[in-house]
C-alpha positions as CSV (number, residue, x, y, z in Angstrom):
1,X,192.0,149.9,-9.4
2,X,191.2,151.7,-12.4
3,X,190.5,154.9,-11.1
4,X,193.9,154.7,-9.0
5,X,195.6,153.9,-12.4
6,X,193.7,156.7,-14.2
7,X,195.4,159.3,-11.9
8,X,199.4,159.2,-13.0
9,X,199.2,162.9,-13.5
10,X,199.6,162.1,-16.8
11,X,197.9,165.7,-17.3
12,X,201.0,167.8,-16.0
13,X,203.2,166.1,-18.7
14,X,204.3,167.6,-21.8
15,X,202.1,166.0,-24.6
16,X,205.2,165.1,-27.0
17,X,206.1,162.9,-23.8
18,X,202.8,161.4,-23.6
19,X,203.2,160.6,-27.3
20,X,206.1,158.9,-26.6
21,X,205.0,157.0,-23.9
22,X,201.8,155.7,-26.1
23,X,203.3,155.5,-29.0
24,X,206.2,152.9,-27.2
25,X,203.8,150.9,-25.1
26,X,205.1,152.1,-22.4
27,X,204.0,150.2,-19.1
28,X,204.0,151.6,-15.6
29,X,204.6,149.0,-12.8
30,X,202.3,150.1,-9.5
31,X,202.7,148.1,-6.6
32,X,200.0,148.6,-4.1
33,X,200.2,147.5,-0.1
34,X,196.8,146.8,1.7
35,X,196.2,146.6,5.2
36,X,193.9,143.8,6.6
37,X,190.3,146.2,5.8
38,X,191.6,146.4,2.4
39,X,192.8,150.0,2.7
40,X,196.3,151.1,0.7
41,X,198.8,151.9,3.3
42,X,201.6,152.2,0.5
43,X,201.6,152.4,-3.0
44,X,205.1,152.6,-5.5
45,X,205.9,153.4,-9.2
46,X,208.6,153.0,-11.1
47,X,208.6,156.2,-13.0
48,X,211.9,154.7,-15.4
49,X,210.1,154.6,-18.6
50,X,208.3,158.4,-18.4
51,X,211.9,159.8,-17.4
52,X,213.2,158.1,-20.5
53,X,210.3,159.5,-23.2
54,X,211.1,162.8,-20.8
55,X,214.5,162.7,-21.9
56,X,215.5,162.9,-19.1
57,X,219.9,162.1,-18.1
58,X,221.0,158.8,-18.1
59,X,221.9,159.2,-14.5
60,X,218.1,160.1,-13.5
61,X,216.3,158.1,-15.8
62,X,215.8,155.3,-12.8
63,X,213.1,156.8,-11.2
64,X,210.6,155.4,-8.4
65,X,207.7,157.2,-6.4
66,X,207.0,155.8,-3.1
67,X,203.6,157.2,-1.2
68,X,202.6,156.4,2.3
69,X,199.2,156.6,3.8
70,X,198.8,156.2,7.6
71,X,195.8,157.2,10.0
């Protein structure tokens, strides 16, 4: 779990956001599916609070990333 947390892609951010993002405590909710050998089959973040420090519109600030794994 913490290597899967450790790679947010924090790195392709701009670092005045990443200031921001420590600096407010930000949190990022990940939700993580496993299939019955303990494999991730989907895994979701909500993305709202690094559009915010982003500055990102109010109309694209709610923001959620949704991956799939299969085979």
């Amino acid at each position: 779990m913490a290597k899967a947390t450790d790679t947010l892609n924090t790195g392709e951010l701009p670092p005045e956001v990443l200031d921001k993002l420590k600096n407010s405590g930000a949190v990022i909710p990940v939700e993580i599916w496993l299939d019955s050998d303990q494999l991730p089959v989907q895994v979701t973040r909500d993305l709202t609070q690094v559009m915010q420090a982003a500055g990102a519109p109010a109309g694209a600030q709610n923001a959620t990333m949704t991956m799939k794994y299969r085979d």
